[in-house]
C-alpha positions as CSV (number, residue, x, y, z in Angstrom):
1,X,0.0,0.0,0.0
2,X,1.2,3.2,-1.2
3,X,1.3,5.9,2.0
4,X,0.0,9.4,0.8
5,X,2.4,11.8,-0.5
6,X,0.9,14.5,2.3
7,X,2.0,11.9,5.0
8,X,5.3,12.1,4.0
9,X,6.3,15.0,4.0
10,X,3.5,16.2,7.3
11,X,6.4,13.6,8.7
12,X,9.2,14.6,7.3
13,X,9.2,18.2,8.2
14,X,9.4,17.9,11.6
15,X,12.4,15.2,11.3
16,X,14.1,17.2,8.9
17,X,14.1,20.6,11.2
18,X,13.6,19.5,14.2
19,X,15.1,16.0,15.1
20,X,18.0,15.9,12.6
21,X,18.8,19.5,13.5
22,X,19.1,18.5,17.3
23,X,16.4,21.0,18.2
24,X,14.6,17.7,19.4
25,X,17.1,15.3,20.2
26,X,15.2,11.8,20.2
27,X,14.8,11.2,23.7
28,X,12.3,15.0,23.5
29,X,11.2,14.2,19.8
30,X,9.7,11.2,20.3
31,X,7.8,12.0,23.1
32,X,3.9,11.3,22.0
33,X,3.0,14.6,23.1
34,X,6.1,16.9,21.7
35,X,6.0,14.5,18.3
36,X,2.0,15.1,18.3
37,X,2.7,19.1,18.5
38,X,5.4,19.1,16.4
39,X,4.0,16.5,13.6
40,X,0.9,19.5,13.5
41,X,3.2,22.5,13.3
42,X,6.0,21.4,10.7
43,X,3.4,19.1,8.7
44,X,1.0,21.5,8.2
45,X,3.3,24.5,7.6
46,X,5.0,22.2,4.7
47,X,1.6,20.9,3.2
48,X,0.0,24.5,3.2
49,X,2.9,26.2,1.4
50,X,3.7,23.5,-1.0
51,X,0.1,23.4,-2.0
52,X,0.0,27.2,-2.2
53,X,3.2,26.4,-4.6
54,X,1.5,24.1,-6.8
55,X,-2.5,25.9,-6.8
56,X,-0.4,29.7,-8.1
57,X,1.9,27.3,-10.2
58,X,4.8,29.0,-8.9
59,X,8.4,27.5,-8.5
60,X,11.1,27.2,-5.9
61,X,11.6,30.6,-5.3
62,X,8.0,31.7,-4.3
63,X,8.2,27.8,-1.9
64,X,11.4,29.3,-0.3
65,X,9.5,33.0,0.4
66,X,6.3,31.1,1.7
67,X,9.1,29.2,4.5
68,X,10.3,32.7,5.2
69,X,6.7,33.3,6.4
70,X,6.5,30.1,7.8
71,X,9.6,31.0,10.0
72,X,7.7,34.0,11.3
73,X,4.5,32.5,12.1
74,X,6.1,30.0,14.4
75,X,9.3,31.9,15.7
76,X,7.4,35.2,15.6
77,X,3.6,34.3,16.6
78,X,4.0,30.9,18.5
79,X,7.3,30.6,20.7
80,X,7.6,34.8,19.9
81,X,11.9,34.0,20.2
82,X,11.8,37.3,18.0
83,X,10.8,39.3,20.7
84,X,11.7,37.2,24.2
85,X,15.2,38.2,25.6
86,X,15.3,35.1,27.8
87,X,14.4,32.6,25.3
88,X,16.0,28.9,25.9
89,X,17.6,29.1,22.4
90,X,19.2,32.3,22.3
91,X,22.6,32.7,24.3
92,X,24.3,35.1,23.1
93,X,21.5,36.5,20.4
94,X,19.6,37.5,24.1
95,X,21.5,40.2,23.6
96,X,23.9,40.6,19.8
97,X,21.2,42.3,18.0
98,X,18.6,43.3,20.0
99,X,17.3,46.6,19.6
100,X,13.6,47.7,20.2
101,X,12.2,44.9,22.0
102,X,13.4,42.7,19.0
103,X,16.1,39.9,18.2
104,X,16.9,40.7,15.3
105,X,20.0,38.6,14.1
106,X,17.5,35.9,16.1
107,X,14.6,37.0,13.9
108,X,16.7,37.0,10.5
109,X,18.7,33.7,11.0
110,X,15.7,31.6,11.9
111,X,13.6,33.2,9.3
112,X,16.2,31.8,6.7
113,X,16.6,28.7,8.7
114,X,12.9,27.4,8.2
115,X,12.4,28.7,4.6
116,X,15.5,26.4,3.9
117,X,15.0,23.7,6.5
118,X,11.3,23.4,7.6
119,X,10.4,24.4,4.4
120,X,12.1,24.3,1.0
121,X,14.3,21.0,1.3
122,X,11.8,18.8,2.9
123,X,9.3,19.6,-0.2
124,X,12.6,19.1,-2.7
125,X,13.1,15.7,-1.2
126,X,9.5,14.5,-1.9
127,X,8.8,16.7,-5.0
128,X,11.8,14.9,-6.4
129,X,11.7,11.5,-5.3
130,X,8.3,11.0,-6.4
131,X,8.7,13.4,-9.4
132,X,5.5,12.2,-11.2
133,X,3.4,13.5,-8.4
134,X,5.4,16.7,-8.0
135,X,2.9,19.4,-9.9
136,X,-0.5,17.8,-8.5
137,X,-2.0,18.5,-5.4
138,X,-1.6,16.5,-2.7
139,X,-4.8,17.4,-0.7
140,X,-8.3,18.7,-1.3
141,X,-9.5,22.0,-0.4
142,X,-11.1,20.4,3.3
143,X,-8.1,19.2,4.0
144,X,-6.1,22.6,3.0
145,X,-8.4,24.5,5.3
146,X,-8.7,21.8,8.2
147,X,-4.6,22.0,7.6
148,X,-4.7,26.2,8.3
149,X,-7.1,26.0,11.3
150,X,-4.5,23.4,12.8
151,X,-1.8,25.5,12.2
152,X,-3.6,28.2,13.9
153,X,-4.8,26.6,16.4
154,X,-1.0,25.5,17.1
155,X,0.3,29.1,17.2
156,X,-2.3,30.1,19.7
157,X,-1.2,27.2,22.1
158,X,1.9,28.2,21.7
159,X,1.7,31.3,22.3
160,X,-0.4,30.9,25.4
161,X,1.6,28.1,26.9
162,X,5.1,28.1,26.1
163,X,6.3,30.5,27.9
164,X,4.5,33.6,30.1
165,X,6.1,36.6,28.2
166,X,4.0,38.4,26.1
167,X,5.5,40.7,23.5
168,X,4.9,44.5,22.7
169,X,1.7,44.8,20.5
170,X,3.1,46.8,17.6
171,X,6.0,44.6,17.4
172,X,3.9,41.5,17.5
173,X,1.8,43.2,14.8
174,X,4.5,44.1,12.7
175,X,5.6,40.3,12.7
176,X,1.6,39.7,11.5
177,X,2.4,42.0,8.7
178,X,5.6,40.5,7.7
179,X,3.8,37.0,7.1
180,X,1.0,38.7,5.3
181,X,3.1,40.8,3.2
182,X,6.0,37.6,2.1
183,X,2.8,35.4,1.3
184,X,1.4,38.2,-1.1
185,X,5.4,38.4,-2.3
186,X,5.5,34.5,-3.0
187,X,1.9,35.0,-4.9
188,X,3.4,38.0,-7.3
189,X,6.9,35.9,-8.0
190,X,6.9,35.2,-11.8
191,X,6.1,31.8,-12.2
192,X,9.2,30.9,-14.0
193,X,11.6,32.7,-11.2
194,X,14.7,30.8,-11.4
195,X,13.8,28.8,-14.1
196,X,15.4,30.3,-17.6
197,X,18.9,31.2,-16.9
198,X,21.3,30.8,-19.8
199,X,24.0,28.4,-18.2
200,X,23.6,25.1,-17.8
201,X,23.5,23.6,-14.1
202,X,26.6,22.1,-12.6
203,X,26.8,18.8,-12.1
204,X,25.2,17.0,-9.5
205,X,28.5,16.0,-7.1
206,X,29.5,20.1,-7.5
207,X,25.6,21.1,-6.4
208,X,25.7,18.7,-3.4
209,X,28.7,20.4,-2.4
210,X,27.2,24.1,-3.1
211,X,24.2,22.9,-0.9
212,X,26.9,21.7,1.9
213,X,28.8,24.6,2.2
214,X,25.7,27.0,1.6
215,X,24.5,25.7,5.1
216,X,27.6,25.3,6.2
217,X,28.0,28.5,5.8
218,X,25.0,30.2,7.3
219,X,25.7,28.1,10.4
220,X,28.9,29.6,11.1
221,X,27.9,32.9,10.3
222,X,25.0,32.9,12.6
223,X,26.6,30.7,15.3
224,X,29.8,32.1,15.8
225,X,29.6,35.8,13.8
226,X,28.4,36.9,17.4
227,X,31.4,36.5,19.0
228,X,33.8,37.8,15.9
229,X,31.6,40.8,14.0
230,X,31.3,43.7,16.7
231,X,28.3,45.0,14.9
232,X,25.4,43.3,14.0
233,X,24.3,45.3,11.0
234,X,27.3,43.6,9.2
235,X,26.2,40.3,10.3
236,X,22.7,40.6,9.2
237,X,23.9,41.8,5.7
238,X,26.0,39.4,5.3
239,X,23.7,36.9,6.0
240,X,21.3,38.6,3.4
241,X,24.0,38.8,0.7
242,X,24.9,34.9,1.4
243,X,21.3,33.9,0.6
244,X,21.1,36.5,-2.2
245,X,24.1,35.1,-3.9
246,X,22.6,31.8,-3.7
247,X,19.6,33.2,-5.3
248,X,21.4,34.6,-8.0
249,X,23.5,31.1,-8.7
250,X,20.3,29.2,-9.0
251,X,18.6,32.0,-11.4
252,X,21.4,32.3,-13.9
253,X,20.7,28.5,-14.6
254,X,18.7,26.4,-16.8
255,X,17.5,24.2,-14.9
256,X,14.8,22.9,-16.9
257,X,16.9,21.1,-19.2
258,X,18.3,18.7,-16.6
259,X,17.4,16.2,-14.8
260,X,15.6,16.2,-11.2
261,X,18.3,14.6,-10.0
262,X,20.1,17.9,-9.5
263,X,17.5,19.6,-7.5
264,X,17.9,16.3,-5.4
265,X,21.0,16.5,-5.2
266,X,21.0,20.3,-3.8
267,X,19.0,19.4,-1.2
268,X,20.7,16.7,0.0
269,X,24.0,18.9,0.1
270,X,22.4,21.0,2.7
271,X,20.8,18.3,4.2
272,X,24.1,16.5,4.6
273,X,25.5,19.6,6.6
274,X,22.9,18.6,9.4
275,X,23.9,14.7,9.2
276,X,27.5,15.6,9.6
277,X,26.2,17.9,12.6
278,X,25.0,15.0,14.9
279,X,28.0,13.3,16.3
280,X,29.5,16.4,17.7
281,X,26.0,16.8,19.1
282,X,25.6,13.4,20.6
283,X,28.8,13.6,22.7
284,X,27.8,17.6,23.5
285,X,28.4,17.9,27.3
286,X,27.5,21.6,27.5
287,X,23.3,21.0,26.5
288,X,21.2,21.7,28.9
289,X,18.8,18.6,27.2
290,X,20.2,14.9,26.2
291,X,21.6,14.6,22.9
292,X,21.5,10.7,23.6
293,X,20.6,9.3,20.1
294,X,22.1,11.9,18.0
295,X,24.4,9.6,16.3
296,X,21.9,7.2,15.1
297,X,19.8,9.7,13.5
298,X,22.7,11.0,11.5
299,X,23.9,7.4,10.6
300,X,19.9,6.0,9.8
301,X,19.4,9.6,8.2
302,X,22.6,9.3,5.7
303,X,21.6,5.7,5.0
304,X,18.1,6.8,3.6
305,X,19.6,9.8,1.7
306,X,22.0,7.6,0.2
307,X,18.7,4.7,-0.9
308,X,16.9,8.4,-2.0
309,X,19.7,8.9,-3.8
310,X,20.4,5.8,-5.9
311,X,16.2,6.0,-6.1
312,X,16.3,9.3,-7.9
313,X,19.8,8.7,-10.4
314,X,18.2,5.9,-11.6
315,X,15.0,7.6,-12.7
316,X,16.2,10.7,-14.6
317,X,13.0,13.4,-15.7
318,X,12.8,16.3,-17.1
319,X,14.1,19.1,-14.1
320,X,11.4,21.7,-14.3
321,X,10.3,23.5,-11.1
């Protein structure tokens, strides 16, 4: 029996950014309760902006603008880490950056973090693998809707629960705006953003190393700029520029007249960067949580990207986004 494309990736999501990430080591992720909430947030959030995606026909570029608003609606609305100086996440972002009430290398980094992680390379993965199903929709328009209200209904627990700060109102409302105003963004993209470059792709080994060192990249920028770049302007542009010059690699491209196999193999660059993450965080003595189980994920992770892989190389399709 084939399982439903939508229960992949409402799955996958949350493994992707959450337990192969080490946000959720295994022994908190798997937790009924914590996989429940987190199975609801990621898996919705994915679904809803991969079918938005498909129902504008619009292409990467618009998916990876919709995880930007993604990243607000849970960092912003739900745990509101944008705004709360005492966060459990933060360290030294508590303070590097905050102006107004705001974290703002916080806010920037984990924007860019679940457009790329919770977001864009979870829906790559399945769009590719299962590339005959990539431009249909996966659910109806009950299921879209019942997938929204859960999504709501998430952000308001988390906001009332998580934690007993409460942000300032107009910053809170400005983060509302921002989601609004990056969804109407992803709806005016042209369709064929990205798409019609004049160069043809790399090949696949050189794009999984791109897609490494693009995340490797962002993580040591955001994890240990703090401590090296006194002023957190720079920081924050050059995190913008990084993902801007990524944007402009892809869009000088042709990527419709190559295989899927390269998108695949993209995504699994970046991916790899979190596989190769996971023993230094299994034998992690300064976390506050247990890393216990770390290692396996990587190691059962890699396996599976490797079998994705071998899946996807042997079935070569037209690359069109």
């Amino acid at each position: 029996m084939k399982v439903p494309l939508a229960l992949v990736l409402f799955f996958l999501a949350p493994a992707i950014a959450e337990l192969l990430s080490g946000s959720a080591p295994p022994t908190e992720f798997f937790n009924p309760i914590v996989f429940a909430l987190l199975a609801s947030l990621y898996g919705s959030g994915a679904l809803i902006m991969r079918e938005l995606k498909v129902r504008w026909r619009k292409g990467y570029f618009s998916l990876f603008v919709l995880g930007a608003a993604y990243g607000v609606i849970e960092e912003g609305l739900m745990v509101k880490s944008f705004f709360d100086p005492d966060w459990m996440d933060l360290g030294i972002l508590g303070t590097y950056g905050r102006w107004h009430d705001v974290n703002w290398v916080w806010a920037e980094w984990l924007t860019i973090y679940h457009a790329i992680f919770s977001i864009t390379v979870p829906v790559a993965l399945v769009e590719t693998v299962y590339a005959e199903k990539r431009n249909e929709r996966w659910v109806g328009n009950r299921t879209l809707i019942a997938l929204i209200l859960l999504l709501a209904a998430v952000t308001l627990l988390g906001y009332a629960a998580l934690t007993p700060y409460r942000p300032p109102l107009p910053q809170y409302l400005m983060a509302l705006l921002s989601v609004a105003i990056l969804i109407i963004v992803a709806w005016k993209l042209p369709p064929d953003m990205g798409r019609t470059g004049r160069m043809p792709p790399p090949s696949s080994a050189k794009l999984a190393i791109i897609g490494f060192l693009f995340a490797a990249g962002l993580f040591m920028l955001f994890m240990a700029g703090p401590y090296m770049i006194p002023h957190p302007m720079v920081l924050m542009t050059m995190g913008l520029l990084l993902v801007g010059a990524m944007a402009l690699f892809l869009g000088k491209h042709r990527w419709s007249q190559k295989s899927l196999y390269h998108k695949f193999s993209l995504a699994a660059g970046a991916l790899s960067f979190l596989i190769a993450l996971t023993p230094i965080q299994e034998f992690s003595v300064n976390r506050p949580d247990s890393p216990r189980g770390m290692l396996i994920v990587g190691i059962v992770s890699a396996i599976l990207l490797l079998l994705l892989c071998r899946k996807v190389k042997r079935e070569p399709r037209g690359f069109k986004h």
